[in-house]
N, C-alpha and C positions, 0 to 999 in steps of 0.2 A: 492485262493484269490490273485489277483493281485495288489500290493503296488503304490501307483503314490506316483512319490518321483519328486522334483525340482532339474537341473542338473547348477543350476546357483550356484556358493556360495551366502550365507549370506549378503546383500548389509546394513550397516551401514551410520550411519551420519558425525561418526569420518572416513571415509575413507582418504586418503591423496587425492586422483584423485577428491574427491567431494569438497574440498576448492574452494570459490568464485575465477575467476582471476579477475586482476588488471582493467582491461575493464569493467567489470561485477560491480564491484565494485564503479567505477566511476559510473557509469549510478545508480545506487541506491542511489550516494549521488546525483546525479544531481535531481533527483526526491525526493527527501528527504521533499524537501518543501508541494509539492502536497501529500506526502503521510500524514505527520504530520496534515496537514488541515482536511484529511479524517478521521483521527484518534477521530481529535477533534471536527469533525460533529456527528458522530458515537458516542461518548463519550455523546454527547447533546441529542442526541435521547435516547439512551438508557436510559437515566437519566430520559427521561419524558416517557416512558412506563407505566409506572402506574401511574401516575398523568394529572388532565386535564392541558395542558400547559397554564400558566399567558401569558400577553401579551407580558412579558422581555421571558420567554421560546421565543415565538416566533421570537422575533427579534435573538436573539440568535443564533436558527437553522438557521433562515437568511442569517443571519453575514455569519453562517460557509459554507454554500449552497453557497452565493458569492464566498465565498475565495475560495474553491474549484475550482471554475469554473476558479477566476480568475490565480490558479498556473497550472490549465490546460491548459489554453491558452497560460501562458509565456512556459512552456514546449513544450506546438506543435510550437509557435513560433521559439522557439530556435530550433527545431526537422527541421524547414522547412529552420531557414534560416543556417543549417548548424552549429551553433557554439556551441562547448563545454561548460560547466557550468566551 
């Protein structure tokens, strides 16, 4: 019987070499805002899974469907015109 064995070590989360850098870093607060909005669209939906959505649900998902859209486009804007958050 022959053993298949992996010849990588053990790859971890607490690595040192796996910390976010400083770049990487920036760029996730810069998007912090778009991701938060998606968080709290998600949040709405989920909430009305099992209920038929009222007409305030729906305005609701609305809201958050705008807001979304609208932190994706300040994001590609800033992406196009070049400047840091």
């Amino acid at each position: 019987m022959t053993y298949i064995v992996t010849v990588q070590e053990a790859v971890t989360a607490f690595a040192d070499w796996m910390e976010p850098t400083d770049s990487e870093l920036d760029a996730i607060e810069a998007e912090m805002p778009g991701i938060l909005a998606d968080v709290e669209t998600l949040d709405v939906q989920i909430a009305l899974l099992d209920q038929a959505p009222t007409e305030l649900d729906q305005r609701r998902v609305r809201r958050g469907r705008r807001r979304v859209l609208s932190e994706r486009a300040v994001l590609a804007n800033r992406a196009v015109s070049g400047a840091v958050a």
